[in-house]
VEXDORO-652491 format. One record per residue: z, x, y of N, C-alpha, C in turn; residue in one letter. Coordinates in steps of 0.001 Angstrom, whole numbers, padded with zeros to 6 digits, always signed. Each point is the difference from the previous one (the first is absolute). Example, Ala and Ser with C-alpha at 12.3 -4.5 7.8 and 13.67 -1.06 7.14 Angstrom:
<rs>
+007800+013190-005690+000000-000890+001190+000000+000900+001200A;-000720-000350+001050+000060+000820+001190+000730-000770+001090S;
</rs>
This chain:
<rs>
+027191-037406+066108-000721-000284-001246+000983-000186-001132X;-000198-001170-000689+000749-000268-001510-000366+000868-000588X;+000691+000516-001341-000482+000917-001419+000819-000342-000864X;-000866-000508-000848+000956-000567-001304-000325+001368-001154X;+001315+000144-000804-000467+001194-001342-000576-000791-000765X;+000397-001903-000440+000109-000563-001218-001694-000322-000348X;-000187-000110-001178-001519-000723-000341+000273-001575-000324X;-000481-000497+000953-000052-001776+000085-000353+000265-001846X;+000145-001151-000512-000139-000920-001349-000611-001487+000137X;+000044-000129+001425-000663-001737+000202-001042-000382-000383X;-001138+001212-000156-001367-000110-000390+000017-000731-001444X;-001046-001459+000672-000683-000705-001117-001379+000642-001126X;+000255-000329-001107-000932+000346-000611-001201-000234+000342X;-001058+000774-000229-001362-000289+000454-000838-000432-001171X;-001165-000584-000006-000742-000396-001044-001170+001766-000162X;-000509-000090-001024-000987+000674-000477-001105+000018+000846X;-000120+000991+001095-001249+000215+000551-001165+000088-000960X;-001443-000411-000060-001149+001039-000791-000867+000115+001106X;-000167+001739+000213-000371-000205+000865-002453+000326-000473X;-000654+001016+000826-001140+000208-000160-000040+000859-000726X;+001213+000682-000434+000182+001584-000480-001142+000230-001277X;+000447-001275-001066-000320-000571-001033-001883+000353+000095X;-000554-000986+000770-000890-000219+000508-001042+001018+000158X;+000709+001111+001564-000309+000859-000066-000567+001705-000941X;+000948-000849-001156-000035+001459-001166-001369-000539-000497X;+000444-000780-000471-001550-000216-000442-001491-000296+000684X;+000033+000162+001304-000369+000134+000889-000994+001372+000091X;+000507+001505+000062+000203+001267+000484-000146+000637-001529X;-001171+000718+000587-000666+000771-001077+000508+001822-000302X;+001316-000135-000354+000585+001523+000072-000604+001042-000374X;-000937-000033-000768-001067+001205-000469-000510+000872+001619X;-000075-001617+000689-001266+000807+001170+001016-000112+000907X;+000750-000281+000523+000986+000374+000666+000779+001384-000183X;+000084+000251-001076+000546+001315-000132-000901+001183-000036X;-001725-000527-000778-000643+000659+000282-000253+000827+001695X;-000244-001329+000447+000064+000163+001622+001031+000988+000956X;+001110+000192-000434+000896+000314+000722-000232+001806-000389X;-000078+000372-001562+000032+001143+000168-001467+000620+000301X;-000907-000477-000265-001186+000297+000359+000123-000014+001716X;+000722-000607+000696-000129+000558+001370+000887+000825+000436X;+001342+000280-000870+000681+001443+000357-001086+001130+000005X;-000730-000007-001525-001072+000871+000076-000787+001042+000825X;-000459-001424+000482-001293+000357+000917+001276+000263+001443X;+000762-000374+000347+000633+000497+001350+000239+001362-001017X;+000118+000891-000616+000474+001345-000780-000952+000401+000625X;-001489-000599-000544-001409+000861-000164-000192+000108+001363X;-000066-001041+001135-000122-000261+001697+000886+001469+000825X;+000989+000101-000916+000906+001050+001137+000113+001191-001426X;-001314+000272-000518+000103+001385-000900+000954+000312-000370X;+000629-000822-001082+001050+000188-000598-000148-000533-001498X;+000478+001247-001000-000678-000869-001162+001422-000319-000962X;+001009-000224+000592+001184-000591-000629+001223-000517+000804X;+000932-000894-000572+000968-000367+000453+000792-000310-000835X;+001785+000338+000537+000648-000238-000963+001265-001047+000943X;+000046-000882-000815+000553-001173+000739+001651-000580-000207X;+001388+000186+000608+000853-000201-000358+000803-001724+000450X;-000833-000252+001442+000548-001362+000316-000435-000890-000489X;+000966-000760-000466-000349-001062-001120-001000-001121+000577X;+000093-000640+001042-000547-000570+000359-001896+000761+000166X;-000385+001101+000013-000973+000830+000058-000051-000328-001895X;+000511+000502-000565+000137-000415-001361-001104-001061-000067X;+001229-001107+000228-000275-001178-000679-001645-000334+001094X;-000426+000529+001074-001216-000442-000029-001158+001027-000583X;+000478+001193-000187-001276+000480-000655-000445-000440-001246X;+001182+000162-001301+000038-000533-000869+000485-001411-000785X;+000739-000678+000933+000557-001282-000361+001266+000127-001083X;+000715+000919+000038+001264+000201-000563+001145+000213+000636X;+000996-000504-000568+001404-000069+000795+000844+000210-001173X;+001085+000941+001331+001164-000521-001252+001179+000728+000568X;+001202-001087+000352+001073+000074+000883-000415+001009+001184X;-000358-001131+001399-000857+000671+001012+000919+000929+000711X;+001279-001322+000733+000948+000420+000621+000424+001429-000685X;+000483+000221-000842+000479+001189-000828-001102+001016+000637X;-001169+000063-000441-000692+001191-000041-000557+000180+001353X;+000420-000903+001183-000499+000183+001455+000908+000999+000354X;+001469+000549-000439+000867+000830+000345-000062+000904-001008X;-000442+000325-001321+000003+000723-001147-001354+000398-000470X;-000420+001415-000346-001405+000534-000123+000036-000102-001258X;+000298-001272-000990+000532+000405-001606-001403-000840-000570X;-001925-000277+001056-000464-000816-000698-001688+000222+001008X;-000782+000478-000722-001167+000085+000932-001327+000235-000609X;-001070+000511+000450-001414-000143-000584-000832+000748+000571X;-000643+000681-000774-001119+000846+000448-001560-000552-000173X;-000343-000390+001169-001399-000754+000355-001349+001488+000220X;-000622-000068-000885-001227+001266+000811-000993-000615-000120X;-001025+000425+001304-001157-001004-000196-001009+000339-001260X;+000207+000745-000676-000796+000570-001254+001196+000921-001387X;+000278-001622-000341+000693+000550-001222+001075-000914-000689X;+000585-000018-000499+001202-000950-000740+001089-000588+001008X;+000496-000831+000088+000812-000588+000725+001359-000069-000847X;+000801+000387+000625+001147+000507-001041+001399-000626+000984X;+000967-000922-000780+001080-000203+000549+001140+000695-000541X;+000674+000327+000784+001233+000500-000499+001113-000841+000078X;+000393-000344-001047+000982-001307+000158+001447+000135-000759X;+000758-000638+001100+001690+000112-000380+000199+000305-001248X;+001380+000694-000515+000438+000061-001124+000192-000970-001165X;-000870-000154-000845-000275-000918-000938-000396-001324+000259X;-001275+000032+000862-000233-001157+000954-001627+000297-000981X;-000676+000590-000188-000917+000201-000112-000934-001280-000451X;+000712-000970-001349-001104-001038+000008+000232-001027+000896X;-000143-000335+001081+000246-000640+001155-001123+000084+000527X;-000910+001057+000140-001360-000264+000509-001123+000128-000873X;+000655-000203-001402-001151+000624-001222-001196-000831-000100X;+000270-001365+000907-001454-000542+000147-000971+000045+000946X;+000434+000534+001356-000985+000371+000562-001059+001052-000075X;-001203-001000-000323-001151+001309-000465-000320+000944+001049X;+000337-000528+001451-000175+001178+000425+000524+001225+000189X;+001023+000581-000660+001277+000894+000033-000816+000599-001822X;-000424+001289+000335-000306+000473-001139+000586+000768-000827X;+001429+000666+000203+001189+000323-000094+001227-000460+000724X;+001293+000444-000935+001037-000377+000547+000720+000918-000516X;+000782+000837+000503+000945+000888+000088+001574-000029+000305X;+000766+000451-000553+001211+000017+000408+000384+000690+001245X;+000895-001040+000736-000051+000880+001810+000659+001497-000236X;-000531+001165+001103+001026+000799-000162+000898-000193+001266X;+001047+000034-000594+001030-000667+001803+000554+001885+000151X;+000106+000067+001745+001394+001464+000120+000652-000285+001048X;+000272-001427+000581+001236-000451+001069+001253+000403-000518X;+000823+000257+000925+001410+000568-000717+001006-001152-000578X;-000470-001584+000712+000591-000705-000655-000349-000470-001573X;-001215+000448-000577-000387-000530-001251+000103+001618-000956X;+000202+001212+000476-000089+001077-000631+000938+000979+000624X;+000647-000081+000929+001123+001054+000207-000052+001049+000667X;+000664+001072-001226-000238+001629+000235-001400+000019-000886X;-000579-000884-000658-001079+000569-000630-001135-000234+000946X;+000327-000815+001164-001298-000144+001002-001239+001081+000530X;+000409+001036-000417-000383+001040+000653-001453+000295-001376X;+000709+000466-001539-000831-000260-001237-001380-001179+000103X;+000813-001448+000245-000730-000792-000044-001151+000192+001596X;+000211+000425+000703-000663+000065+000911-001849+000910-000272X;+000875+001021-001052-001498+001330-000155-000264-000786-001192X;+000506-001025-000712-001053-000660-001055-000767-000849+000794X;+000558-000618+001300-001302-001017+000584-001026+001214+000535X;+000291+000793+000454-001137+000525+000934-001200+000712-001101X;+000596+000297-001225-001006+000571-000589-000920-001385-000662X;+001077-001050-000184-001173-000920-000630-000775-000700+001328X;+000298+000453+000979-001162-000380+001325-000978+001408+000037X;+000619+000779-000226-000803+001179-000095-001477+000018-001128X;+000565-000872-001017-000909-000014-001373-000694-001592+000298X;+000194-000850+001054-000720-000832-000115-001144+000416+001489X;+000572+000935+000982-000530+000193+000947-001638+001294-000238X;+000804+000817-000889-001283+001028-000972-000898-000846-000580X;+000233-001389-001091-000677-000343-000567-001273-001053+001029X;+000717-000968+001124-000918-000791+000509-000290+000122+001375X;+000295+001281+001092-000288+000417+001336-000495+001221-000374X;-000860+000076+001032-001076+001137+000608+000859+000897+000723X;+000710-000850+000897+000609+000518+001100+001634+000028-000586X;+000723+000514+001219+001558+000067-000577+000742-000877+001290X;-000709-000889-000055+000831-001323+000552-000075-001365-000214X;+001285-000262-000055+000613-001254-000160+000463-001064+000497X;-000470-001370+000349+000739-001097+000211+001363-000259-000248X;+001030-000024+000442+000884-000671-000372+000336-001117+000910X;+001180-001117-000259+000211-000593+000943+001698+000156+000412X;+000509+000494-001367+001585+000040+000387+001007+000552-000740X;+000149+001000+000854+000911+001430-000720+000941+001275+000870X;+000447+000137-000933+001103+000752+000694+000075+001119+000256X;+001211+000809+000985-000594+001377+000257+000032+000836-000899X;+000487+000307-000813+000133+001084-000921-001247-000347-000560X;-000615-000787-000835-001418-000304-000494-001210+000566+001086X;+000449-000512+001334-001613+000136+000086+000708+001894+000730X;+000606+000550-000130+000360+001416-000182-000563+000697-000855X;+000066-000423-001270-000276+000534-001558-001491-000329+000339X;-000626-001168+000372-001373+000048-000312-000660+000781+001037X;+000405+000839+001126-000653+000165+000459+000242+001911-000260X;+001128+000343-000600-000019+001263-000363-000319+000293-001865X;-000838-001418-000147-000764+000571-001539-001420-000445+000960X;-000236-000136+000981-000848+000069+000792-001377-001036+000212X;+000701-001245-000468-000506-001829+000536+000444-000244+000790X;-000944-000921+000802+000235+000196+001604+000031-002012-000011X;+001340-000192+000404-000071-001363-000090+000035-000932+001552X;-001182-000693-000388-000404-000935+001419+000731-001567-000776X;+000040-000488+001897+000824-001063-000233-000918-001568-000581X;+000322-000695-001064-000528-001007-000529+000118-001341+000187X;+000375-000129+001496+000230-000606+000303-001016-000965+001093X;-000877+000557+000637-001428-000375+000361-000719-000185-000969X;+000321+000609-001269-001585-000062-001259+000597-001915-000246X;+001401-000424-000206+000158-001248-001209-000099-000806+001417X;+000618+000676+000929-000186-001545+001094-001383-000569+000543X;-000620+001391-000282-001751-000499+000780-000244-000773-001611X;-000051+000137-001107-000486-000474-000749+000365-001426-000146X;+001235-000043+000357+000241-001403-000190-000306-001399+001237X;-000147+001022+001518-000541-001323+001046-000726-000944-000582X;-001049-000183-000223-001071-000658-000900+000334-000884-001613X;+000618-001157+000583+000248-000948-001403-001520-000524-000562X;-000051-000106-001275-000630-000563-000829+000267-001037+000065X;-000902-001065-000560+000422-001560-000613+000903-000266-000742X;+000172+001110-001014+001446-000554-001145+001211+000888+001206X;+000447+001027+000194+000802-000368+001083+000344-000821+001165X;-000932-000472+000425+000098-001431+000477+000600-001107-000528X;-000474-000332-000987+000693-001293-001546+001504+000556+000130X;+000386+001460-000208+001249+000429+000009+000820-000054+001173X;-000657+000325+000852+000828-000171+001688+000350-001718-000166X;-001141-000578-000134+000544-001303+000097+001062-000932-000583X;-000392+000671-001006+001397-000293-001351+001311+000656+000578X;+000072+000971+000667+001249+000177+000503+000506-000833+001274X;-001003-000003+001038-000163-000964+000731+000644-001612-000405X;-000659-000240-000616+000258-001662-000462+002218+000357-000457X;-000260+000854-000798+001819+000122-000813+001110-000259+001773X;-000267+001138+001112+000281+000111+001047+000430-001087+000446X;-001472-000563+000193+000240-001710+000901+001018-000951-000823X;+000247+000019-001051+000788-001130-000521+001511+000422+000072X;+000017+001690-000135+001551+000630+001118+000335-000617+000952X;-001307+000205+001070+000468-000069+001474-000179-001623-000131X;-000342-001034-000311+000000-001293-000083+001978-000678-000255X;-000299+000778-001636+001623-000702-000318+001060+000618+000911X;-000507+001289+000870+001099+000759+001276+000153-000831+001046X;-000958-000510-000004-000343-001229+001292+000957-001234-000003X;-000105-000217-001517+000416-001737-000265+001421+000270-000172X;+000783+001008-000543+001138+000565-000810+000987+000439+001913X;-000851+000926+000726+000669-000107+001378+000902-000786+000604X;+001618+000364-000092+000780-000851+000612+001090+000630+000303X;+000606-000337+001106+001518+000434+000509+001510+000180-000863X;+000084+001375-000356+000808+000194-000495-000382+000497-001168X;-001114+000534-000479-000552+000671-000846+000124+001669+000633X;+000158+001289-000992-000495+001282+000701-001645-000176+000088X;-000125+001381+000502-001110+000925+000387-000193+000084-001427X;+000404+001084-000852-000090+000086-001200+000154-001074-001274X;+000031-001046+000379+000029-001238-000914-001507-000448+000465X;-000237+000104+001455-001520-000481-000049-001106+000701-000732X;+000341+001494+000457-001129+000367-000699-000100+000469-001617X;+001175+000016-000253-000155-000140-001678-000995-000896-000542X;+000152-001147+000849-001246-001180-000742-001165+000673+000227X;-000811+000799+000665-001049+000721-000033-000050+000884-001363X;+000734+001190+000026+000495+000998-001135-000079-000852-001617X;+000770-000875-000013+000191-000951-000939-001681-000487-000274X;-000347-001069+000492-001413-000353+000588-000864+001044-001060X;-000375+001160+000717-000990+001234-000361+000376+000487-001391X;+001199+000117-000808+000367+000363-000888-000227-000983-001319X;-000237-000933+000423+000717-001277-000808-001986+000021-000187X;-000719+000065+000656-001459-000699-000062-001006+001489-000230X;+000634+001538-000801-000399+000845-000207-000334+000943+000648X;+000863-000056+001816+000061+001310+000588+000716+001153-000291X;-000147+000992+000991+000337+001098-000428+001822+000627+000659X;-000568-000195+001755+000724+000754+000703+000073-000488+001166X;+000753+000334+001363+000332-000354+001015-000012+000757+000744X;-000629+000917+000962-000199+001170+001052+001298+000285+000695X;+000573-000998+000391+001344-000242+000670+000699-000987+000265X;+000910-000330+000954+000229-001510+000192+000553-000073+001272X;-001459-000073+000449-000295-000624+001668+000654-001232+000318X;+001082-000744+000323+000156-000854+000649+001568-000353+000272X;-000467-000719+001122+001348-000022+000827+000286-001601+000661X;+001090-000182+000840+000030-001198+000744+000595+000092+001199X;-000305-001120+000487+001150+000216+001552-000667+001304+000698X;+001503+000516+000399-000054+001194+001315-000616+001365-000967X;+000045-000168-001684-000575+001042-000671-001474+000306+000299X;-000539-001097+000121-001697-000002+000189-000140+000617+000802X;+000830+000325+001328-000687+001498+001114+001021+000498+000394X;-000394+001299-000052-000908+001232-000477-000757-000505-001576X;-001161+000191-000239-000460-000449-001743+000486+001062-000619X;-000699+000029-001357+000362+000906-001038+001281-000198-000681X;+001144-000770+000261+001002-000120-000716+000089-000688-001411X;+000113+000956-000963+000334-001102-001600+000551-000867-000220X;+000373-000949-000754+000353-001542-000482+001544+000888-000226X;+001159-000982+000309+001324+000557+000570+000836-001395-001212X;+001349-000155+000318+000876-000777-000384+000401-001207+000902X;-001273+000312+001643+000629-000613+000836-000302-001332+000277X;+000612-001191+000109-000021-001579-000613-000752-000455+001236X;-001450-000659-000418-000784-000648+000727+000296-001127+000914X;+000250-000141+001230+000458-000970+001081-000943-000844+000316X;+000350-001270+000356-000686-000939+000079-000925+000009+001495X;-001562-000107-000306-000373+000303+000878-001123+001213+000169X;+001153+000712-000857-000438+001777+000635-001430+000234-000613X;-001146+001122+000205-000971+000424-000001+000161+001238-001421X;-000910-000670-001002+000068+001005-001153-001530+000625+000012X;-000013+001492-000093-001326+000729-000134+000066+000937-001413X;-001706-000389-000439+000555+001061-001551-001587+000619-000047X;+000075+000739-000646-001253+000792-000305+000121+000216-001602X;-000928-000377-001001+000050-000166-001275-000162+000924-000918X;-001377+001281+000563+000113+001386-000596+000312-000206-001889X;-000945-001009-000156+000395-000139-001471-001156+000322-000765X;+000377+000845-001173-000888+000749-000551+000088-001318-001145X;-000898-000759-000283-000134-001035-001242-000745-000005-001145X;-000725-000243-000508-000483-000422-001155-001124+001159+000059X;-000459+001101-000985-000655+000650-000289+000084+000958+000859X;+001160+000267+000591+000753+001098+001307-000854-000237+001154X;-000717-000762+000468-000522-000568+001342+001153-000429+000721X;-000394+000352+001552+000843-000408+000941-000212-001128+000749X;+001096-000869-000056-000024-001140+001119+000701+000259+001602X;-000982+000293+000802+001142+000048+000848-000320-000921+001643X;+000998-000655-000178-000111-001132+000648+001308+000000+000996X;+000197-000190+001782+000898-000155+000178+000280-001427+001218X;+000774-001323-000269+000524-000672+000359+001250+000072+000771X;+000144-001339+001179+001302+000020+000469+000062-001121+000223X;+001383-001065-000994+000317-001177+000224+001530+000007+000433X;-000158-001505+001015+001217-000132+000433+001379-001103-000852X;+000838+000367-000480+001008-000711-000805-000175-001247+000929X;-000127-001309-000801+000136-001372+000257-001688-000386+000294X;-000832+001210+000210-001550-000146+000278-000327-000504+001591X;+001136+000044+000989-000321-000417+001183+000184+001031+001040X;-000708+000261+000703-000784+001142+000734+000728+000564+001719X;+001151+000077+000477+000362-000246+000551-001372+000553+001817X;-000011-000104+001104-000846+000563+000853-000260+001489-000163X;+001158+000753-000106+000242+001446+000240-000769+000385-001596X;+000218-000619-001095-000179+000509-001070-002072-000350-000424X;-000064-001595+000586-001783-000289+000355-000835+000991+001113X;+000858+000564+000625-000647+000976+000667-000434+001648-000721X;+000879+000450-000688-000293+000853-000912-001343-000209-000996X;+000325-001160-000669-000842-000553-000805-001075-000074+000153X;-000426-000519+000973-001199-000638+000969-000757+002054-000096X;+000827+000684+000794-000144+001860+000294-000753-000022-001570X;+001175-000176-000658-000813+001091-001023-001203-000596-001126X;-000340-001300+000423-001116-000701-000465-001448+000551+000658X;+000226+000080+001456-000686+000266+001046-000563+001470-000725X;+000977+000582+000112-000086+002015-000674-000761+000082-001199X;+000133-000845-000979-000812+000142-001153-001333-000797+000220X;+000040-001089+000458-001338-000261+000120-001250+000667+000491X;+000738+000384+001368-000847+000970+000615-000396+000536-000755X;+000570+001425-000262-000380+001194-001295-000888-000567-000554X;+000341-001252-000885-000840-000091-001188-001113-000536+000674X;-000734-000406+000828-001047-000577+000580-000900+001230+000433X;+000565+001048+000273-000421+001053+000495-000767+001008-001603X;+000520+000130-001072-000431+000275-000882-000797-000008-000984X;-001315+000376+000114-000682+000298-000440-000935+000854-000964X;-001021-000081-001119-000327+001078-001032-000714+001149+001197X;+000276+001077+000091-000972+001381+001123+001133+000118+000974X;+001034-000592+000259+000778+000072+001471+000602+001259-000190X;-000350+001238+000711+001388+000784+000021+001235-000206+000483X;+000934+000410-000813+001356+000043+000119+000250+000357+001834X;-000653+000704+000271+000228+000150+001052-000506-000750+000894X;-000406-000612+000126-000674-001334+001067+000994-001054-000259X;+000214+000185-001168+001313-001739-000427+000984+000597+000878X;+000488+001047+000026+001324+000304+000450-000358-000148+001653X;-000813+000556+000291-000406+000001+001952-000140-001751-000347X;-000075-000709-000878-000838-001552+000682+001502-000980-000707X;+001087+000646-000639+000886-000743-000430+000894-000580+001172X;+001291-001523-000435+000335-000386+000274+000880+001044+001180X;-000119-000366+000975+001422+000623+001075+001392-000106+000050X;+001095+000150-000739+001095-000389-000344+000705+000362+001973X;+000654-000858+000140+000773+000089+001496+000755+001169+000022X;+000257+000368+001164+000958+001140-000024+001404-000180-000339X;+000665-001034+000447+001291-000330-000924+000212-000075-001131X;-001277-000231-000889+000500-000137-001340-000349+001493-000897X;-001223+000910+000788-000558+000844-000457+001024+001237-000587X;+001172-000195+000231+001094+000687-000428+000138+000357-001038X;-000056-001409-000631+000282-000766-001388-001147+000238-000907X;-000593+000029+000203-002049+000049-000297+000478+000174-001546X;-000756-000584-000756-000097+000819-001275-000729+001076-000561X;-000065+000188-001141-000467+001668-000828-001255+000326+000942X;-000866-001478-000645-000934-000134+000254-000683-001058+000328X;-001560-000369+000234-000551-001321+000034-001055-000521-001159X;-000143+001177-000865-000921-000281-000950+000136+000713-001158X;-000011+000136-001276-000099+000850-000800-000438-000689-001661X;-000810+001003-000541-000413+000037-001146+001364-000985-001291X;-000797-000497-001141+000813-000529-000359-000922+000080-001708X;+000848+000090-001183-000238+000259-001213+000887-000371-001011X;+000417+001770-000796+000852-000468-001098+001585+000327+001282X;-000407+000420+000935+001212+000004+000849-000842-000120+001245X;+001107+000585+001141-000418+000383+001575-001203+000788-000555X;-001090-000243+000704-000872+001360-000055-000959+000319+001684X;-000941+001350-000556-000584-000002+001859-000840-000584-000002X;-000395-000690+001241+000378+000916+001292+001041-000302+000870X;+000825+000466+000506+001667-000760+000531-000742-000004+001256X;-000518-000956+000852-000461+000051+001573+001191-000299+000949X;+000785+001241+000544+000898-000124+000459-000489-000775+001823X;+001388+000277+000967-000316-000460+001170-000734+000989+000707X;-000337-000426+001355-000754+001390+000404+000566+001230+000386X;+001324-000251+000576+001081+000805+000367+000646+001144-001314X;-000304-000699-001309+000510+000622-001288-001158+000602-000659X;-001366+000176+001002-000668+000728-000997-001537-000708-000402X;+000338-001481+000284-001421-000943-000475-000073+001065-001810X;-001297-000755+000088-000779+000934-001085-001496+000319-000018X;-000358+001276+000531-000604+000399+000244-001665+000013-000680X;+000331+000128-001250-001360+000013-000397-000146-000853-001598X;-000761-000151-000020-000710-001018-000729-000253-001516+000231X;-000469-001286-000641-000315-001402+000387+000430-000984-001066X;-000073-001056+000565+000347-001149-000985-001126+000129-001186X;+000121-000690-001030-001287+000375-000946+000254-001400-001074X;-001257-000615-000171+000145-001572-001148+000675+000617-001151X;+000962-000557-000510+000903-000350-000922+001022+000954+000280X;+000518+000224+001105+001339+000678-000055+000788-001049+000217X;+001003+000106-000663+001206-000741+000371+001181+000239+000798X;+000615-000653+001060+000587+000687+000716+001145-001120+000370X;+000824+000128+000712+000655-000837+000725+000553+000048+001753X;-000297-000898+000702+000195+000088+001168+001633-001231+000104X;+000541+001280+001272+001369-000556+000027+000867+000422+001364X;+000967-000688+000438+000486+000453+001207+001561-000460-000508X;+000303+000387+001371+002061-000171+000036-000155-000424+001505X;+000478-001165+000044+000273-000243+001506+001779-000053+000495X;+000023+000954+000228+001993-000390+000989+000306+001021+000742X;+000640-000999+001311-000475+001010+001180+001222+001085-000184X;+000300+001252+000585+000531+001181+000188+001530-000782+000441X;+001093-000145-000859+001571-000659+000612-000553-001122-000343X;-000629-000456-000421-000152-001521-000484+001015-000377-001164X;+000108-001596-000226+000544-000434-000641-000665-000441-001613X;-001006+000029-000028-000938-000401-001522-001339+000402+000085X;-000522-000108-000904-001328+000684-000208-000918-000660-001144X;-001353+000097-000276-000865-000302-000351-000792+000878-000631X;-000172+000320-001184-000800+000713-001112-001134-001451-001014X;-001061+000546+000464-001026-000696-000768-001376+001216+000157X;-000527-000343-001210-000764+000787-000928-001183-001059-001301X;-001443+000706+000222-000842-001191-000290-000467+001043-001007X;-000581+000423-001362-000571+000400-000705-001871-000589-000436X;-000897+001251+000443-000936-000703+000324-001067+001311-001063X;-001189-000916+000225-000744+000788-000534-001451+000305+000910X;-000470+001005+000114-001056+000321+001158-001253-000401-000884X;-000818-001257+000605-001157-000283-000427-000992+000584+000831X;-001404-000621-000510-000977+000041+001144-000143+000323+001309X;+000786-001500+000275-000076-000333+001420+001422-000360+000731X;+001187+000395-001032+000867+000090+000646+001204+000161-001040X;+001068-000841+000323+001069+000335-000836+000308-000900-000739X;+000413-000523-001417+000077-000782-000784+001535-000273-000342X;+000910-001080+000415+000849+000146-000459+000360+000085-001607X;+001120+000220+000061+000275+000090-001461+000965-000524-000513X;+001611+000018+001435+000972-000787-000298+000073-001277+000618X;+000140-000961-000880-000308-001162+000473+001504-001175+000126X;+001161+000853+000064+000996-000721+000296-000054-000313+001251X;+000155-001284+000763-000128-000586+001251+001096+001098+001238X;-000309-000064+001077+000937+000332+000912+000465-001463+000719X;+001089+000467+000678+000688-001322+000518-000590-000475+000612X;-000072-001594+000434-000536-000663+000721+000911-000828+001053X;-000222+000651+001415+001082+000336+000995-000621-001247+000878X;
</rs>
């Protein structure tokens, strides 16, 4: 394998995409969209007798209440969060001098200064700052629970220590935001799509821009670039590879210089426009010509998703899809990926329907308007290349609705 350190400079200027984004805003009625979202944290509170939650992952954030602010940062740092109760004020606690940043959302009826006690933002005083959070959970937990337990979704040990020897008993919040969120609305829809649409014109100019002697990491910048440039947010990771990288999967975008010929696979995991996820995964071949060994993959993992998705239906349990899913061969089953199906939102979400060997998923069913995506990895065990494709769909009626509408190859 080549690896270049240098960043090519050859890249021609591009013209001014516009894309639906525009369109879309005015489109999408944010009142009821946001209405929507926390009104069903809610009721999952009230469903599993719980009459509060206090919420630190941003992405949980930004769908209960529709506020953000530097995500990446606060996915590793507790310096930014919100106390949701199903009967009472909705109160954010927000970064250090961040506060008018959400001063227009009416639904946030306070806003508070965070109290942070990580040792990287407070020290030797971590310990101080620690008994000022628990008492102001203490004084919000007296004022709006019956009971002395708490939702959380993400915290650390010394915290949930302290809360449980001032004697709040904290359950995990992490079933309350994910059940609430399976179930898209119409204006999340407008929004999925709007991220959707930004995606496809990535993976389009990745398509046309594809050529020998470019990196891994020069390709997929035009994605990154792409999502940023047309009002996304973020990037989950950076799935993609070429050549002999494509199997084993899972390998990130490298320095290593695309060969003529060779087999590129990417998975997009792009959080875009109104923090909705696009996630879409393709595999094109440099020069666009298909060699036998590489149309045979192709052909596999077309076969793998179709199936699935033909099989899916509004009432199907999870568990019947998995006994009635595609049969991956035993040579390649090595390789298998995560999964064959999973929930899809302001990120990954559930239900992850693994293989049957990993667990399937046991209980619950497909249900109209979940959004999900069905996806496979085809490359056999010592193989030479591989195949990642991934369809983002939406569960109707009577079956599954696509959603991403970038073409697959035509072999």
């Amino acid at each position: 394998m080549k690896f270049n350190r240098k960043i090519a400079s050859n890249t021609k200027p591009k013209p001014n995409f516009v894309t639906k984004k525009r369109l879309r805003e005015d489109e999408i009625n944010f009142d009821q969209l946001r209405s929507y979202r926390l009104d069903r944290v809610k009721k999952e509170l009230e469903k599993n007798n719980l009459e509060a939650c206090i919420l630190f992952d941003p992405v949980n954030v930004r769908y209960a209440l529709d506020t953000t602010n530097m995500s990446i940062y606060n996915m590793h740092n507790l310096t930014r969060y919100c106390f949701i109760p199903v009967n009472g004020p909705v109160i954010l606690y927000e970064y250090f001098n961040c506060e008018e940043l959400a001063s227009h959302l009416n639904l946030i009826n306070e806003i508070r200064p965070a109290i942070t006690w990580d040792y990287f933002s407070n020290g030797d005083q971590a310990g101080d700052q620690l008994e000022k959070w628990i008492n102001e959970v203490k004084d919000l937990s007296n004022s709006y629970c019956k009971s002395k337990k708490l939702a959380i979704d993400v915290l650390n040990g010394p915290a949930v220590t302290a809360l449980n020897k001032a004697g709040i008993e904290v359950v995990d919040a992490k079933l309350i935001v994910e059940q609430a969120r399976v179930i898209k609305s119409p204006e999340e829809l407008k929004c999925m799509k709007a991220a959707l649409d930004v995606a496809e014109i990535g993976i389009n100019k990745m398509r046309e821009e594809l050529k020998a002697g470019m990196t891994e990491d020069e390709l997929w910048s035009i994605l990154h670039k792409t999502n940023i440039e047309h009002g996304g947010e973020w990037i989950e990771g950076k799935i993609l590879s070429s050549g002999q990288r494509t199997n084993p999967w899972m390998q990130e975008s490298s320095n290593k210089i695309i060969q003529s010929g060779e087999m590129v696979s990417f998975d997009t995991d792009m959080v875009g426009p109104y923090g909705y996820c696009a996630d879409i995964s393709r595999a094109f071949v440099e020069g666009h010509k298909f060699n036998g060994e590489q149309k045979k993959l192709y052909q596999m993992a077309v076969e793998h998703i179709n199936h699935n998705s033909r099989l899916i239906k509004h009432g199907m349990p999870f568990k019947e899809f998995t006994e009635k899913s595609w049969k991956l061969p035993n040579e390649y089953y090595g390789n298998r990926y995560s999964c064959m199906v999973h929930g899809i939102g302001l990120c990954d979400e559930w239900p992850m329907i693994r293989y049957p060997t990993d667990g399937g998923q046991r209980e619950g069913c497909f249900e109209k308007n979940m959004t999900i995506t069905v996806e496979t990895y085809i490359g056999k065990v010592g193989g030479k290349e591989g195949v990642k494709l991934e369809q983002q769909c939406l569960v109707g009626e009577n079956g599954l609705e696509l959603m991403s509408h970038h073409p697959l190859e035509d072999l």
